[in-house]
C-alpha positions in Angstrom: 2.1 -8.7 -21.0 6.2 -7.7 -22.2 7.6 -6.2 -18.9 8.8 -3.6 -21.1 5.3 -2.2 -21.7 5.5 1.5 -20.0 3.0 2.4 -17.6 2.1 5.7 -16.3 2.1 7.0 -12.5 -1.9 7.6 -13.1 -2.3 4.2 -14.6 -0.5 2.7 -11.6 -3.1 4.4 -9.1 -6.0 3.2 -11.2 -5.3 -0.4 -10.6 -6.0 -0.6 -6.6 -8.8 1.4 -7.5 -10.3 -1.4 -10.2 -9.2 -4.3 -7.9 -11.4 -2.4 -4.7 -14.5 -2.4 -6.9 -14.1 -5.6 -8.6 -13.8 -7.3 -5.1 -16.8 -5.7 -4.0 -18.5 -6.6 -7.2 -17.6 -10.3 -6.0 -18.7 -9.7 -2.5 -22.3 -8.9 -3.9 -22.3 -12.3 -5.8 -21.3 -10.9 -9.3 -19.0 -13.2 -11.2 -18.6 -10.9 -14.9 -17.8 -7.2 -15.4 -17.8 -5.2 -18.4 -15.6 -2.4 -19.6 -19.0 0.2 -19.3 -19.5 -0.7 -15.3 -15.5 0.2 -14.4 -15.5 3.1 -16.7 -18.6 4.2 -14.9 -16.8 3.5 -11.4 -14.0 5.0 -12.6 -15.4 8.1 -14.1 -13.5 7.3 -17.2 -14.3 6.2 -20.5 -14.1 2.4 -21.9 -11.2 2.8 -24.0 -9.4 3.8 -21.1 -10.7 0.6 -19.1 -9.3 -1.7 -21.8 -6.4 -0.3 -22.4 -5.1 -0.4 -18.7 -6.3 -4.0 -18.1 -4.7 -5.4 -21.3 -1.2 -4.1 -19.6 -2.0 -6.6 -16.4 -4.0 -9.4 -18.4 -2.9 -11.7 -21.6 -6.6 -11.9 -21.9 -7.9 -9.2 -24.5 -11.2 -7.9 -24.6 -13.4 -7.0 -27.2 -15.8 -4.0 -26.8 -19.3 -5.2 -24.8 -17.7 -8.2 -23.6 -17.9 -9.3 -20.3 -14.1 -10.2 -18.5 -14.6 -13.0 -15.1 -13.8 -11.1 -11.8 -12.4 -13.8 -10.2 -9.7 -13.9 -12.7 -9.0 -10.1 -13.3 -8.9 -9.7 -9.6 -6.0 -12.6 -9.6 -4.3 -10.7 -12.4 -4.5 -7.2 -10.6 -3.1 -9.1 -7.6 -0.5 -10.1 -9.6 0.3 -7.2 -11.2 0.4 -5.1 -7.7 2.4 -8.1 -6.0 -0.4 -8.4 -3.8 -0.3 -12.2 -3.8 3.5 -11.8 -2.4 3.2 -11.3 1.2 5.8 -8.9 2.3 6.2 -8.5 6.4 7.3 -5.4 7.6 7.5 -3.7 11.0 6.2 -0.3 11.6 7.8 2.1 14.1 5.7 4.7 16.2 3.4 3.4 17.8 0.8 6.6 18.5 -3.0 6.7 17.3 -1.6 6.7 13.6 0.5 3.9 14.5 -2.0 1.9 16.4 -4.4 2.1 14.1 -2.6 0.9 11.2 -1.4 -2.2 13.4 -5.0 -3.0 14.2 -6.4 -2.7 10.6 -6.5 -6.1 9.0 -7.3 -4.9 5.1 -3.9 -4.6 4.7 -3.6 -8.7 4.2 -6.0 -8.2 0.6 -2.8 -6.3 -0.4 0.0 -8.5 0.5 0.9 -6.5 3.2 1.9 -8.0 6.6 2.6 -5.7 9.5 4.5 -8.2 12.1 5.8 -6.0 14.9 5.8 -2.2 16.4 8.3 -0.4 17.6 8.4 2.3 20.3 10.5 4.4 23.0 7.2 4.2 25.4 8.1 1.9 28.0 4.5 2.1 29.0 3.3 0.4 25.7 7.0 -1.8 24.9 6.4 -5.4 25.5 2.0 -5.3 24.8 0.5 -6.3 21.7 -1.8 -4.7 19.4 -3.9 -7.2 17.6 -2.0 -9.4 18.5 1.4 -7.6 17.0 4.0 -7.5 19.7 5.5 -3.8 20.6 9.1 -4.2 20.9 11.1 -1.2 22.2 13.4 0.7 19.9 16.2 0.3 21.2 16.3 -3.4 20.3 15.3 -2.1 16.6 18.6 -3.7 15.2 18.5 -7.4 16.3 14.7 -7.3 16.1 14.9 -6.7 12.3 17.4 -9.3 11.8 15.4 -11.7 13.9 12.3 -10.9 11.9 13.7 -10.8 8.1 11.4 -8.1 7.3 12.7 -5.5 4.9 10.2 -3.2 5.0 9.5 -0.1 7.3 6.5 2.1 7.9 7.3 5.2 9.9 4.8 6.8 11.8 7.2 8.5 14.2 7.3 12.4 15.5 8.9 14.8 13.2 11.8 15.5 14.6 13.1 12.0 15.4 12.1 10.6 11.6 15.3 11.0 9.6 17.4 9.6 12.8 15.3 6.4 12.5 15.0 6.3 9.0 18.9 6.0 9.5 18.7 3.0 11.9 16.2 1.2 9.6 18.4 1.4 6.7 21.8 0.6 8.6 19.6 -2.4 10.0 18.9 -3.7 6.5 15.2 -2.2 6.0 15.0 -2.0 1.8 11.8 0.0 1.6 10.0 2.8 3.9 6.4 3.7 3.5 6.6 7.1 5.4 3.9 8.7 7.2 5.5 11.4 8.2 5.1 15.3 6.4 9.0 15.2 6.3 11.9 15.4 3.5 13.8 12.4 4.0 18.1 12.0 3.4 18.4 8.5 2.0 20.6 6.5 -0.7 19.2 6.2 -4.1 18.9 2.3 -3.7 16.5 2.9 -1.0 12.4 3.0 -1.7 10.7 5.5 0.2 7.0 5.8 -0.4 5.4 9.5 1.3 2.1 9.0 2.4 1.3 13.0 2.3 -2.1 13.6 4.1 -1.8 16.9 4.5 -1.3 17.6 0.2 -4.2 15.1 -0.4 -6.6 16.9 2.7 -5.1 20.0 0.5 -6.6 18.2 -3.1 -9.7 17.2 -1.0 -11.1 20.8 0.2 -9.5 22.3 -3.3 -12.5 20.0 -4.9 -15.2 20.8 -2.5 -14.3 24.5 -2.9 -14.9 24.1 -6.9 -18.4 22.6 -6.6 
């Protein structure tokens, strides 16, 4: 695959959505996949299929062949940067916050959430899942201390942008935001929006159609 090959926004949201099927495919014992069964999962057509896995895999496929899970999951781990484990710490810890500290699917996508972060002295210095809490205000040296580089904010509105600030002055490269807020930051800075309320939004728009 030539790094240079341009890929679409939708074909980049496909890919998680091949990789979740083909590992359940391989949780049910199922070692080979054809284009026909993830167009079907999918709900696109075969064409389609091929052309977005010959972006991730050197391997080409003819039509009605069959391509080994094993090994299109490893290239769609690849692909994703999945098989790079990146730490990060996550910062408001309410339910949203708790319950992405106790959910442990985030390791099948090289995601490793290390550490919370809160101004609740009630919940600063317990563990969720065995994730300490530490308390905000030692944000700074505890991002130094940890080398993680990545945030996920799951703060109150009104306090985001003032800790998005500390993250970044801290050395925090990339923010996976939670939060239904515009946020300020420099152009070198990732920030990922996690908008639940515009995909609730696309959700009922679709039950309303049927």
């Amino acid at each position: 695959m030539s790094m240079k090959t341009k890929v679409s926004l939708k074909q980049i949201e496909r890919y998680p959505v091949y990789l979740n099927v083909l590992l359940s495919l391989r949780n049910s014992g199922i070692n080979k996949v054809n284009s026909r069964l993830l167009a079907d999962a999918l709900n696109c057509s075969e064409e389609q299929v091929r052309k977005d896995l010959q972006i991730v895999s050197p391997n080409s496929s003819k039509p009605g062949c069959s391509r080994d899970v094993d090994t299109l999951i490893n290239h769609l781990k690849e692909y994703l940067g999945y098989n790079q484990v990146n730490k990060a710490i996550l910062v408001g810890v309410g339910h949203l916050g708790s319950a992405l500290l106790s959910f442990k699917g985030f390791d099948d996508y090289g995601l490793d959430i290390v550490a919370g972060f809160d101004i609740d002295p009630s919940i600063t210095g317990e563990s969720i899942e065995g994730k300490p809490i530490y308390s905000i205000f030692n944000l700074d040296n505890k991002i130094k201390e940890l080398g993680v580089e990545v945030a996920i904010a799951t703060t109150p509105k009104d306090v985001t942008q003032e800790i998005v600030n500390k993250l970044i002055n801290s050395g925090i490269k990339a923010i996976w935001n939670f939060v239904p807020v515009h946020l300020e930051h420099p152009d070198n800075i990732i920030v990922e929006n996690m908008d639940l309320a515009r995909s609730l939004a696309v959700f009922f728009h679709r039950i309303n159609k049927q």
